[in-house]
CHARMM-style PDB file with segment names, atoms N, HN, CA, C and O in Angstrom:
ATOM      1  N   UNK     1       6.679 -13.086 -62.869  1.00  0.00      PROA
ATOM      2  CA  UNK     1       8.098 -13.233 -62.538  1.00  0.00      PROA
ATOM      3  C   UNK     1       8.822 -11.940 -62.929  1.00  0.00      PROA
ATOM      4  O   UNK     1       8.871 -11.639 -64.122  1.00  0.00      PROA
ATOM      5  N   UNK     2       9.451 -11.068 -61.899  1.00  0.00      PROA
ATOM      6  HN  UNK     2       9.412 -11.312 -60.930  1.00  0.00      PROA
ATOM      7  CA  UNK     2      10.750  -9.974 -62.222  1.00  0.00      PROA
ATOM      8  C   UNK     2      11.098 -10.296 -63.095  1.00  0.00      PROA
ATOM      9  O   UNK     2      11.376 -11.487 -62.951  1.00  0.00      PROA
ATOM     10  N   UNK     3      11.425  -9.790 -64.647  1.00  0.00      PROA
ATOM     11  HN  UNK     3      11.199  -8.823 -64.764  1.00  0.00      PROA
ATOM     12  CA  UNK     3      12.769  -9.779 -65.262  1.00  0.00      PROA
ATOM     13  C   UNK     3      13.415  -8.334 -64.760  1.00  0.00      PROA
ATOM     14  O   UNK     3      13.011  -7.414 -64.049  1.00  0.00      PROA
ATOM     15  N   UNK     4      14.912  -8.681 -65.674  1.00  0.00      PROA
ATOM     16  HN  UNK     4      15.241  -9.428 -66.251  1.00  0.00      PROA
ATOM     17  CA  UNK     4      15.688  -7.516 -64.843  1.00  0.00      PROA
ATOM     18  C   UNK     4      16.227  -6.460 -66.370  1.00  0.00      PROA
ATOM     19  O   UNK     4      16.536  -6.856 -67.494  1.00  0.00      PROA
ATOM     20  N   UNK     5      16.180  -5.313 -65.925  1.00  0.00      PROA
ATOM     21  HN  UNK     5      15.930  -4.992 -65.011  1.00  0.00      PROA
ATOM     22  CA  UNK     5      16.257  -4.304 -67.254  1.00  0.00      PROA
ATOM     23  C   UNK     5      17.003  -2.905 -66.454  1.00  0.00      PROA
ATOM     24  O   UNK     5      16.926  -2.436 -65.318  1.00  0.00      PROA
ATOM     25  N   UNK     6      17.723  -2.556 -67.663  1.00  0.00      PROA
ATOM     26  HN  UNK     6      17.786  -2.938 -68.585  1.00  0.00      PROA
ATOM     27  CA  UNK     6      18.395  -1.168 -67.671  1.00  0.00      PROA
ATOM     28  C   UNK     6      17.834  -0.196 -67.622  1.00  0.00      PROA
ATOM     29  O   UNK     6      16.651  -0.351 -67.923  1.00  0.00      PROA
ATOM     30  N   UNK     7      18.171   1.068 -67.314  1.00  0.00      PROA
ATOM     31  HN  UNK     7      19.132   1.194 -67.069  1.00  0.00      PROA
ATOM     32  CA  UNK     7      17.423   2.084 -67.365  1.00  0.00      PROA
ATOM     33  C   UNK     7      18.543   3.404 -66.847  1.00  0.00      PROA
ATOM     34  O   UNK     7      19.527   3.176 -66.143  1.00  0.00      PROA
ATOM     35  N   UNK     8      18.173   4.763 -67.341  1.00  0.00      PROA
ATOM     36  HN  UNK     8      17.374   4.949 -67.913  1.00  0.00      PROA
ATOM     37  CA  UNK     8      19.365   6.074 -67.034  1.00  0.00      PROA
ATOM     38  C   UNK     8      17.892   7.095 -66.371  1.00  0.00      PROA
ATOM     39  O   UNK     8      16.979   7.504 -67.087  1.00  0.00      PROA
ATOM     40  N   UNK     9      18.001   7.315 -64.933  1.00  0.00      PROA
ATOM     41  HN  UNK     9      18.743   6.982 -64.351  1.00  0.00      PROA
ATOM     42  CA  UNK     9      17.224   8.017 -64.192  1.00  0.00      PROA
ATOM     43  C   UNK     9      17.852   9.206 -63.618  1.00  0.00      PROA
ATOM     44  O   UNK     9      19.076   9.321 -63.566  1.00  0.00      PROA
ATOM     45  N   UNK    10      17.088  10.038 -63.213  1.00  0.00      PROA
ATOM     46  HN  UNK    10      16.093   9.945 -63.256  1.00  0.00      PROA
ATOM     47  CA  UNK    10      17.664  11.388 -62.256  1.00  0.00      PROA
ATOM     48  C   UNK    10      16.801  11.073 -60.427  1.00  0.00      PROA
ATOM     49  O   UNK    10      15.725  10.608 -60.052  1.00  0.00      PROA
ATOM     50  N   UNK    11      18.025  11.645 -59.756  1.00  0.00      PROA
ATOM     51  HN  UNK    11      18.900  12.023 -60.061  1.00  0.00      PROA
ATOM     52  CA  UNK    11      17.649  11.460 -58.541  1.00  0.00      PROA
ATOM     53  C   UNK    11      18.930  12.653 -58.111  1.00  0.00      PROA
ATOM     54  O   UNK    11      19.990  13.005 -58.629  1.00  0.00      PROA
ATOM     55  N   UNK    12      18.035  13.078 -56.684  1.00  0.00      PROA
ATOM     56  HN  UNK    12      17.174  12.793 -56.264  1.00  0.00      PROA
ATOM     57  CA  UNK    12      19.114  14.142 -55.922  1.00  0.00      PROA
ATOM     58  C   UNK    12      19.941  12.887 -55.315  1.00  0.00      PROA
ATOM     59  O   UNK    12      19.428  11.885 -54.817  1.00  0.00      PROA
ATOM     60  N   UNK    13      21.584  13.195 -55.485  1.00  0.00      PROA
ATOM     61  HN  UNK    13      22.000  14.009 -55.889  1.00  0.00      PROA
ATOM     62  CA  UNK    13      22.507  12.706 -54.406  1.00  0.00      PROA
ATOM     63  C   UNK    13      22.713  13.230 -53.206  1.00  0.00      PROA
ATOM     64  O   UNK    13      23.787  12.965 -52.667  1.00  0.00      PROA
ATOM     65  N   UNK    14      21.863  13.987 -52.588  1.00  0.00      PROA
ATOM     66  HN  UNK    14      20.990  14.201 -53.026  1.00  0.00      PROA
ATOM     67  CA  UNK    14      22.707  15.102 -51.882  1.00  0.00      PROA
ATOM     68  C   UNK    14      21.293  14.474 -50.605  1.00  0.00      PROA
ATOM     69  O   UNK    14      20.907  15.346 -49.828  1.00  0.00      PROA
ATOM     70  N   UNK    15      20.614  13.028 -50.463  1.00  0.00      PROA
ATOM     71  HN  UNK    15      20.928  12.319 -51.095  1.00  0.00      PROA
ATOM     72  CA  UNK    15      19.604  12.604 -49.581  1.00  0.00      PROA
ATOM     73  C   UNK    15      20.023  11.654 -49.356  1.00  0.00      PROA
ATOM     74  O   UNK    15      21.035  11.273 -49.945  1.00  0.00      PROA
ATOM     75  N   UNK    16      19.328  10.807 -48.295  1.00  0.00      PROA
ATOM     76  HN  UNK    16      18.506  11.117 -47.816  1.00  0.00      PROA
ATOM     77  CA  UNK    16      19.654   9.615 -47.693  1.00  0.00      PROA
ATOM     78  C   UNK    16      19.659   8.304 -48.618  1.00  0.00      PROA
ATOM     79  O   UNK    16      18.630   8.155 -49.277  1.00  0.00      PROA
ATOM     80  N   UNK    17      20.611   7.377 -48.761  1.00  0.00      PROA
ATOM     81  HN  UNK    17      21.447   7.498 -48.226  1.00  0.00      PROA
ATOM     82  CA  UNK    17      20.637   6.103 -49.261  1.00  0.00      PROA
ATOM     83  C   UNK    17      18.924   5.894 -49.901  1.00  0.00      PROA
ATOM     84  O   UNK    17      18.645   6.128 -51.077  1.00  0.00      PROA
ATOM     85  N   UNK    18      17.944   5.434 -48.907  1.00  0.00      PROA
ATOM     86  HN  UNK    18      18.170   5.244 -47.951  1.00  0.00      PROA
ATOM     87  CA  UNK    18      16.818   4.510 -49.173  1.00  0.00      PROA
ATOM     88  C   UNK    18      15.810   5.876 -49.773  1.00  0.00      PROA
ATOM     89  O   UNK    18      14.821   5.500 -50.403  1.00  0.00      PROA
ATOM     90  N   UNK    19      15.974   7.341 -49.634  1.00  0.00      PROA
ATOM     91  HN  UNK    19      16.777   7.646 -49.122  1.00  0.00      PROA
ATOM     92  CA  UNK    19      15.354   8.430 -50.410  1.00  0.00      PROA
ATOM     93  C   UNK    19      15.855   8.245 -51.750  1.00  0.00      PROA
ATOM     94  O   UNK    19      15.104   8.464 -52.701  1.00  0.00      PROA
ATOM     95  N   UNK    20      17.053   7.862 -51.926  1.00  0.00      PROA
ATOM     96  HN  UNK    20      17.662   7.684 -51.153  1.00  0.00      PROA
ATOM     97  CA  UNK    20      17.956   7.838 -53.499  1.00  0.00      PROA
ATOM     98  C   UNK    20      17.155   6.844 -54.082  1.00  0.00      PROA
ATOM     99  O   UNK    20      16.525   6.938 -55.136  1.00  0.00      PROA
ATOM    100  N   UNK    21      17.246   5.583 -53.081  1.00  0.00      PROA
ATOM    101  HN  UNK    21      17.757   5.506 -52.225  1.00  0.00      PROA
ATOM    102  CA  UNK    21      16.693   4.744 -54.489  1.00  0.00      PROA
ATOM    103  C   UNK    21      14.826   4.941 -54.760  1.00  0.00      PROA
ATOM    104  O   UNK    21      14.389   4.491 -55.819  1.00  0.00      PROA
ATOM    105  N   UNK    22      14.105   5.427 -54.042  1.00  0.00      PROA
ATOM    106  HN  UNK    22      14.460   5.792 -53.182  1.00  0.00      PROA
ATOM    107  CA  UNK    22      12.865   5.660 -53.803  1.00  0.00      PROA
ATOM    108  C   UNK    22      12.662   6.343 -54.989  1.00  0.00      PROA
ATOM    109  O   UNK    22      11.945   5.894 -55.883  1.00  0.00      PROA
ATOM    110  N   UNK    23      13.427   7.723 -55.073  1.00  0.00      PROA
ATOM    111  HN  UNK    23      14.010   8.087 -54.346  1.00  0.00      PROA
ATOM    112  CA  UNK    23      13.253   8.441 -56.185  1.00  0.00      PROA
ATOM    113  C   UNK    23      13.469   8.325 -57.368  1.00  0.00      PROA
ATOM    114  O   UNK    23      12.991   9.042 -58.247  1.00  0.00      PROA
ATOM    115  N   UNK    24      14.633   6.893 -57.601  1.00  0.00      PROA
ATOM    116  HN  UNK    24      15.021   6.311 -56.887  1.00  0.00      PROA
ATOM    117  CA  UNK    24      15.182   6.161 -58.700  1.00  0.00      PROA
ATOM    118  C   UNK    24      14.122   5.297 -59.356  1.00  0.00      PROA
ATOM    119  O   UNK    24      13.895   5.291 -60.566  1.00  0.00      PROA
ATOM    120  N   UNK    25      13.390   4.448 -58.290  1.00  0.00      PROA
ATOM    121  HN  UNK    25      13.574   4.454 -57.307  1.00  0.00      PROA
ATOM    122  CA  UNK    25      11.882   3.684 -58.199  1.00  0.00      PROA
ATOM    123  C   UNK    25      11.197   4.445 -58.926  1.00  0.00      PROA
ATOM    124  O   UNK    25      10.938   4.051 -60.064  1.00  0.00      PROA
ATOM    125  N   UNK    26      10.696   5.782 -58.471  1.00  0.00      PROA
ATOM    126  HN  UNK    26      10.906   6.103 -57.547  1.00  0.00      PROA
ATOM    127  CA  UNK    26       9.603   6.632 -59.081  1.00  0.00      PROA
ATOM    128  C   UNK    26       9.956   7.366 -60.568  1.00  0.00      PROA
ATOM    129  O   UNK    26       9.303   7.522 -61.600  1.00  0.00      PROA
ATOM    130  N   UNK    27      10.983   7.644 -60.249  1.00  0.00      PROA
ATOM    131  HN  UNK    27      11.513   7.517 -59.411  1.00  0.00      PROA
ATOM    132  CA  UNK    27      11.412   8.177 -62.090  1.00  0.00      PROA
ATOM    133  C   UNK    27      10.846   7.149 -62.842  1.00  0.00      PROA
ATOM    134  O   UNK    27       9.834   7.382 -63.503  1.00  0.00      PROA
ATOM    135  N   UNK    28      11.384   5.989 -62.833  1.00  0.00      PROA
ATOM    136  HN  UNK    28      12.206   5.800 -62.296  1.00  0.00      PROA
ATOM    137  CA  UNK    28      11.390   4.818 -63.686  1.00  0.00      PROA
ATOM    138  C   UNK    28      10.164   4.771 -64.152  1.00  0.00      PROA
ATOM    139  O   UNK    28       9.745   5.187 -65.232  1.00  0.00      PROA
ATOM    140  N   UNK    29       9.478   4.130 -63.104  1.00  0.00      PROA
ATOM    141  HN  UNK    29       9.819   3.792 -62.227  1.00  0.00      PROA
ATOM    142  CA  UNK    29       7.877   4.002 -62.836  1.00  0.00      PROA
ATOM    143  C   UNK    29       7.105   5.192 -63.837  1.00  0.00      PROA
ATOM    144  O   UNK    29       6.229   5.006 -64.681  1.00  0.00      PROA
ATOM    145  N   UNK    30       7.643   6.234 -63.496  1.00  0.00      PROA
ATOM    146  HN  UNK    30       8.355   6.385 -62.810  1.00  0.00      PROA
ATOM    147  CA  UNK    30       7.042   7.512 -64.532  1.00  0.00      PROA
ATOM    148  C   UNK    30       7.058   7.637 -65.745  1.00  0.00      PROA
ATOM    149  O   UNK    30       5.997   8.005 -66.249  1.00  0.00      PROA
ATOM    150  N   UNK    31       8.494   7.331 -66.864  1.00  0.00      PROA
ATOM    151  HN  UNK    31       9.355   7.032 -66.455  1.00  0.00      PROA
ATOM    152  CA  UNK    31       9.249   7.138 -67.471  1.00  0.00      PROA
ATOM    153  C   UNK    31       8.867   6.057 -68.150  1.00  0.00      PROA
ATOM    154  O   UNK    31       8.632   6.081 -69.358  1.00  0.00      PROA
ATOM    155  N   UNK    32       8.782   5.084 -67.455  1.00  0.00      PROA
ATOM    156  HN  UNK    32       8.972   5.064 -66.474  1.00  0.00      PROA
ATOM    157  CA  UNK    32       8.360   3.587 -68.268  1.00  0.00      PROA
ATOM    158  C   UNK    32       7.200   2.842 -68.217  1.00  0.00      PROA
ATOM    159  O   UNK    32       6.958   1.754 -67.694  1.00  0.00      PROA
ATOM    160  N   UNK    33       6.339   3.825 -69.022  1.00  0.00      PROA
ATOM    161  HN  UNK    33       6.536   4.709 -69.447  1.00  0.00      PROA
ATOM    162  CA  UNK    33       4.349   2.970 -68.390  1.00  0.00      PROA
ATOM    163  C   UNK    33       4.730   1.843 -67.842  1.00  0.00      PROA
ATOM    164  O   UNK    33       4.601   1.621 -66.638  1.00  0.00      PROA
ATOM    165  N   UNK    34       5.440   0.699 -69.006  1.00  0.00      PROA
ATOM    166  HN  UNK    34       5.546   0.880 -69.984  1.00  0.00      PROA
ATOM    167  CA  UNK    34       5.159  -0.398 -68.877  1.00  0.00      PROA
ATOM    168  C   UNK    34       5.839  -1.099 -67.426  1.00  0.00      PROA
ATOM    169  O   UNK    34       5.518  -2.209 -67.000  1.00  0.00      PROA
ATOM    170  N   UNK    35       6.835  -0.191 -66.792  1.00  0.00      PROA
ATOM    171  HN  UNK    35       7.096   0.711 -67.137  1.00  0.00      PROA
ATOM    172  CA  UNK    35       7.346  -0.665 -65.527  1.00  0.00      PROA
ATOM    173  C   UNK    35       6.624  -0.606 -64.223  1.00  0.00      PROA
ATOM    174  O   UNK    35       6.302   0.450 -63.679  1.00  0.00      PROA
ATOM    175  N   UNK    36       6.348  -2.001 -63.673  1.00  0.00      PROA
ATOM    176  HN  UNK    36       6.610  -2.859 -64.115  1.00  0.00      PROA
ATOM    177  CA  UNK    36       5.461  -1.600 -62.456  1.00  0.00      PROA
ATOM    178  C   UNK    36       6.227  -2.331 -61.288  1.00  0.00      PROA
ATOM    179  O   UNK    36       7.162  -3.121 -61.416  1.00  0.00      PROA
ATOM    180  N   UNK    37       5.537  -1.832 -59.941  1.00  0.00      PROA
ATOM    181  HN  UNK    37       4.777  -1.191 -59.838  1.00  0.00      PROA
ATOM    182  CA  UNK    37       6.649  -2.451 -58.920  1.00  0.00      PROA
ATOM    183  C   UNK    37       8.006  -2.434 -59.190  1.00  0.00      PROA
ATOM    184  O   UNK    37       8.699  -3.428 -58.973  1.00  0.00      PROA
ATOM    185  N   UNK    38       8.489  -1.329 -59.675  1.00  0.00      PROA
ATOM    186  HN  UNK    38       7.926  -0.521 -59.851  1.00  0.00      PROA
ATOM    187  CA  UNK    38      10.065  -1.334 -60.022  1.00  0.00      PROA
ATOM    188  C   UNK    38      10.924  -1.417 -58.508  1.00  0.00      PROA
ATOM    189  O   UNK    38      10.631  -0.831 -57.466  1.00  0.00      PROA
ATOM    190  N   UNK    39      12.146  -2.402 -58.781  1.00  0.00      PROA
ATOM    191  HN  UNK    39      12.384  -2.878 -59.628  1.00  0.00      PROA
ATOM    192  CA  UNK    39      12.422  -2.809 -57.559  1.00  0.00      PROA
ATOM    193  C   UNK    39      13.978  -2.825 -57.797  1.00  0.00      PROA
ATOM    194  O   UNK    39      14.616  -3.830 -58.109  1.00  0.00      PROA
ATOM    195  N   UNK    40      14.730  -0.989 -57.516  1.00  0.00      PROA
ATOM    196  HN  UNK    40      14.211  -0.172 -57.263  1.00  0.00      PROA
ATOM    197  CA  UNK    40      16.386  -1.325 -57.649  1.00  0.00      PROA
ATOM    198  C   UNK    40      17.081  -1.828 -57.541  1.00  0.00      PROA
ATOM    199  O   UNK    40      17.333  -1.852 -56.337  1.00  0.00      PROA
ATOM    200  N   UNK    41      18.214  -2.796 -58.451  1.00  0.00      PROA
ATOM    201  HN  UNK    41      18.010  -2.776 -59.429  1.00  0.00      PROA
ATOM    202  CA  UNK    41      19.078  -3.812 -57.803  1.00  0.00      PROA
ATOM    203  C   UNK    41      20.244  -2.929 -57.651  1.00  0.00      PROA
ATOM    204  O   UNK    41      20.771  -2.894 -56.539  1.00  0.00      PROA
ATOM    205  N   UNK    42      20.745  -2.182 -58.640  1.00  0.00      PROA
ATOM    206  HN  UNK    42      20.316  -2.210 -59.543  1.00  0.00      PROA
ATOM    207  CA  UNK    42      21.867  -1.808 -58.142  1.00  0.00      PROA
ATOM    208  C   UNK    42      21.933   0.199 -59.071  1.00  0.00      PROA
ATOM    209  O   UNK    42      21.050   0.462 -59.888  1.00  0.00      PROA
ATOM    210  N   UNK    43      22.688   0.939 -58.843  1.00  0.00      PROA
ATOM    211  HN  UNK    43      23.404   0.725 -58.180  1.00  0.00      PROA
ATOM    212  CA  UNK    43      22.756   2.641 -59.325  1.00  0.00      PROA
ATOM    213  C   UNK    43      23.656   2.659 -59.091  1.00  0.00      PROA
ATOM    214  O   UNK    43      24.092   2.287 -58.002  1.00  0.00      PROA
ATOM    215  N   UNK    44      24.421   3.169 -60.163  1.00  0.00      PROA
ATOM    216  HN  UNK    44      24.066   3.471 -61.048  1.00  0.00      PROA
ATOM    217  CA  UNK    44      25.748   4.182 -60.210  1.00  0.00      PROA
ATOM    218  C   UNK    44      25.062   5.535 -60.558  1.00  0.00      PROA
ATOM    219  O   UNK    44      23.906   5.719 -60.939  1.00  0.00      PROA
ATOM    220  N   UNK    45      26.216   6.583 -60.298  1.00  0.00      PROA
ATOM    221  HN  UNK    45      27.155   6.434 -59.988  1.00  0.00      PROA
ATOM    222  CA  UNK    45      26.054   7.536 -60.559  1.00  0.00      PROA
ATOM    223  C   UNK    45      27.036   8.006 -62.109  1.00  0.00      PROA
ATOM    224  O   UNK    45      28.264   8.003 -62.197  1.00  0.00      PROA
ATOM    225  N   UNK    46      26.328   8.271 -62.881  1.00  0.00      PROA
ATOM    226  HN  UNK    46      25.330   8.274 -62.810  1.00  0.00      PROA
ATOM    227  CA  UNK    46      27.574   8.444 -64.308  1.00  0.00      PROA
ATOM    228  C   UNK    46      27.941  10.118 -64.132  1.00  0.00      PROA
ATOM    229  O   UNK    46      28.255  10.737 -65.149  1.00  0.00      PROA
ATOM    230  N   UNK    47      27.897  10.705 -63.035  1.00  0.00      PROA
ATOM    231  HN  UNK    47      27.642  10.202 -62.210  1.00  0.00      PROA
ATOM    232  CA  UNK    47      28.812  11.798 -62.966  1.00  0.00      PROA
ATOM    233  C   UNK    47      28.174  12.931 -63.275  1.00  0.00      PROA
ATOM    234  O   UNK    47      28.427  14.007 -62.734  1.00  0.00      PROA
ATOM    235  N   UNK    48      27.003  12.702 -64.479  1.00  0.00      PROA
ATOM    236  HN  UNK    48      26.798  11.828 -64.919  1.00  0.00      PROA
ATOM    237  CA  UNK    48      26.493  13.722 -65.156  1.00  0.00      PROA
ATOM    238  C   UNK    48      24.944  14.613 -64.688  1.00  0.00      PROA
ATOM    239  O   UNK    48      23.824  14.104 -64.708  1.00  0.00      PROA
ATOM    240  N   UNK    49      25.246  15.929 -64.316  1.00  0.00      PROA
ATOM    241  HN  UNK    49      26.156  16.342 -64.300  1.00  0.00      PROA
ATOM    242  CA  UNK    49      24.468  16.467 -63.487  1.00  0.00      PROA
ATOM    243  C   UNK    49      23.392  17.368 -64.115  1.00  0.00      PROA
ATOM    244  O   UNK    49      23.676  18.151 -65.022  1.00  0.00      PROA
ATOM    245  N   UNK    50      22.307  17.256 -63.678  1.00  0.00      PROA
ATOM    246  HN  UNK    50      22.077  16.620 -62.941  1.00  0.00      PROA
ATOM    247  CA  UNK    50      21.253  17.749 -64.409  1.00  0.00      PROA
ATOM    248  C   UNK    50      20.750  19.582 -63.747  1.00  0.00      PROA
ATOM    249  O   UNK    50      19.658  19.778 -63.214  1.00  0.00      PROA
ATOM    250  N   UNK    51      21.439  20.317 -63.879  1.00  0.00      PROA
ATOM    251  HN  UNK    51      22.327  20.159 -64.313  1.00  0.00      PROA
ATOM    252  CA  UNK    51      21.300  21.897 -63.144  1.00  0.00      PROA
ATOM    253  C   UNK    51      19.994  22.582 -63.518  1.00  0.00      PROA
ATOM    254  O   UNK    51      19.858  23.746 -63.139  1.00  0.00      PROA
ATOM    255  N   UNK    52      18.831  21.899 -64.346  1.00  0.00      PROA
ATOM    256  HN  UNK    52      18.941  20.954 -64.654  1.00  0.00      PROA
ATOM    257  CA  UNK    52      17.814  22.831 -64.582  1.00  0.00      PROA
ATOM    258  C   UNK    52      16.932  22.542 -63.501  1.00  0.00      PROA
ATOM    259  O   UNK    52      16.143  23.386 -63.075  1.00  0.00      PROA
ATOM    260  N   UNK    53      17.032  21.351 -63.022  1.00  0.00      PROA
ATOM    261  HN  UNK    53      17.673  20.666 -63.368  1.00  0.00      PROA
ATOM    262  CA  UNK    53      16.333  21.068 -61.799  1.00  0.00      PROA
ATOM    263  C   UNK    53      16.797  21.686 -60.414  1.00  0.00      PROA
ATOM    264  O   UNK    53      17.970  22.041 -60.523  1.00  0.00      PROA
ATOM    265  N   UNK    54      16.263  21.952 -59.085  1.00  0.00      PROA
ATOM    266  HN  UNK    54      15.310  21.663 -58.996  1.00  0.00      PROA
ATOM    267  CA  UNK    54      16.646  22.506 -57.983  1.00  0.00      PROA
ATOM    268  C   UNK    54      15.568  21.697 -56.907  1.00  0.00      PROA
ATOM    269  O   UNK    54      14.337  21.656 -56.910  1.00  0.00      PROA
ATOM    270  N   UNK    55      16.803  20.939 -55.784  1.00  0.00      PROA
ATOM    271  HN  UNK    55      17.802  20.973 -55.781  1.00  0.00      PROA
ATOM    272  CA  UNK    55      18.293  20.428 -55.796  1.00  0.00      PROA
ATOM    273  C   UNK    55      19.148  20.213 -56.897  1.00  0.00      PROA
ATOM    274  O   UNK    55      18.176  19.724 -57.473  1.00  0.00      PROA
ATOM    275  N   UNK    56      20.024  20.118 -57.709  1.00  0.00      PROA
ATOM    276  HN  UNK    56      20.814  20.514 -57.241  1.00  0.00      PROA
ATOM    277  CA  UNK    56      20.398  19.793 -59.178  1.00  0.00      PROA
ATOM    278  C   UNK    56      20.532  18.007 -58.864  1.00  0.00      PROA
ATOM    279  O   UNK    56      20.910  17.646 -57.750  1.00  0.00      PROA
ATOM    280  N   UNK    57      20.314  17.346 -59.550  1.00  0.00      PROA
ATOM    281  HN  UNK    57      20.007  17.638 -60.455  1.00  0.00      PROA
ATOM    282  CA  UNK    57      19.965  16.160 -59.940  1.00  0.00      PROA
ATOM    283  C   UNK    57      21.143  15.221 -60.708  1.00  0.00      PROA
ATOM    284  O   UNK    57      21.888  16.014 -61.285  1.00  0.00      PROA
ATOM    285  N   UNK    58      21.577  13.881 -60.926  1.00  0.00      PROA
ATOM    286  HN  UNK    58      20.972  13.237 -60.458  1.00  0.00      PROA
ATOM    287  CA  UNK    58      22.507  13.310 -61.073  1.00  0.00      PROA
ATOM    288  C   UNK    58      22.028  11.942 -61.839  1.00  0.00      PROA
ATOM    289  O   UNK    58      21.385  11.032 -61.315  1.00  0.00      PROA
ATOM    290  N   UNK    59      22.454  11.995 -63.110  1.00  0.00      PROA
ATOM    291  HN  UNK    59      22.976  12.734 -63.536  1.00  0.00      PROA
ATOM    292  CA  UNK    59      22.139  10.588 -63.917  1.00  0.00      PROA
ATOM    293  C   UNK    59      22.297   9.778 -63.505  1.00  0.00      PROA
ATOM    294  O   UNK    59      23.362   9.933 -62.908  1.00  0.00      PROA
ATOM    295  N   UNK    60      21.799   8.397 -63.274  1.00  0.00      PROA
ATOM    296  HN  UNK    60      20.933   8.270 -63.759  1.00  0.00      PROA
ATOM    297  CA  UNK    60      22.420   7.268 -62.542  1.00  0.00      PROA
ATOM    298  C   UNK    60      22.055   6.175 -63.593  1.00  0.00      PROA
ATOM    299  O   UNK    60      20.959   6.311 -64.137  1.00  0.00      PROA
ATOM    300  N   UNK    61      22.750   5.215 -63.916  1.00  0.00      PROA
ATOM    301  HN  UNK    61      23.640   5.104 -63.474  1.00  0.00      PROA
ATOM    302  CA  UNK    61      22.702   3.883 -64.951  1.00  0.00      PROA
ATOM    303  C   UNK    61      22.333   3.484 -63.455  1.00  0.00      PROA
ATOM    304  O   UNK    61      22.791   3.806 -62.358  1.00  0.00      PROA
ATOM    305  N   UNK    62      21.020   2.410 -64.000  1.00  0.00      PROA
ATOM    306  HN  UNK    62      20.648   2.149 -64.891  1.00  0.00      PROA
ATOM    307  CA  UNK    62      20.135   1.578 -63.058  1.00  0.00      PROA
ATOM    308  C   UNK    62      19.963   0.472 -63.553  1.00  0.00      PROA
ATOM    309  O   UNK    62      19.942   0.231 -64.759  1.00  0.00      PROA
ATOM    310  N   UNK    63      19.769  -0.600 -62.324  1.00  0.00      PROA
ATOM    311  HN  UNK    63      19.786  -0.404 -61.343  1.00  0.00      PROA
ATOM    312  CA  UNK    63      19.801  -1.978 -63.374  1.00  0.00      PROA
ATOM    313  C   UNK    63      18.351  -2.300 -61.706  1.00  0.00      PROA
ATOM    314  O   UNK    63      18.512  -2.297 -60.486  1.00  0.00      PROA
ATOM    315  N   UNK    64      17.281  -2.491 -62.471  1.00  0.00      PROA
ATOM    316  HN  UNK    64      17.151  -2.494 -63.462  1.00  0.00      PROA
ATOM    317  CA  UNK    64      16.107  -2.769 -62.184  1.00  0.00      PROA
ATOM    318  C   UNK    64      15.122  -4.305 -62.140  1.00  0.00      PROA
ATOM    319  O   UNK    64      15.308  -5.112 -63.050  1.00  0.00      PROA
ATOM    320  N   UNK    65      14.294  -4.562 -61.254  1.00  0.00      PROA
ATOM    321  HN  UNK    65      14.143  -3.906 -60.514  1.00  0.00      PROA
ATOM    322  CA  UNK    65      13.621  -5.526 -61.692  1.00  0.00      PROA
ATOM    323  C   UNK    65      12.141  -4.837 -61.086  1.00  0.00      PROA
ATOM    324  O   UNK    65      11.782  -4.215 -60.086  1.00  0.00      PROA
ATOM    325  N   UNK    66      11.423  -5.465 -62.590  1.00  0.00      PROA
ATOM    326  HN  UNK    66      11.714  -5.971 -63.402  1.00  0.00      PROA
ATOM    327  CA  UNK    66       9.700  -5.250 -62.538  1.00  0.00      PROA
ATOM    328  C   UNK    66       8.944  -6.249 -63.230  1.00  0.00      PROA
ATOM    329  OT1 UNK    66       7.714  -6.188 -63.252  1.00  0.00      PROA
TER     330      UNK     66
END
């Protein structure tokens, strides 16, 4: 059974809707051994931009189920 859990990921904003959350999916997944089949319910963006990366990259509070 999904439970549902928090999580603060990087993803480019600057791609299509279903690329955003794909890449939100895969951070997680990377990030959190224990998360599998991670399945986005909902991402904000908290504004805060990550410039060491190129595209530069954008924190997003994620609320997840795996």
């Amino acid at each position: 059974v999904p439970q549902t859990h928090r999580a603060k990921a990087l993803a480019n904003p600057e791609q299509p809707h279903s690329a955003l959350i794909h890449e939100l999916e895969r951070y997680i997944e990377a990030h959190h051994p224990d998360a599998r089949d991670v399945n986005v319910v909902s991402a904000t963006d908290t504004g805060q931009a990550d410039k060491t990366h190129k595209p530069v990259r954008h924190w997003y509070q994620v609320t997840y189920e795996a």
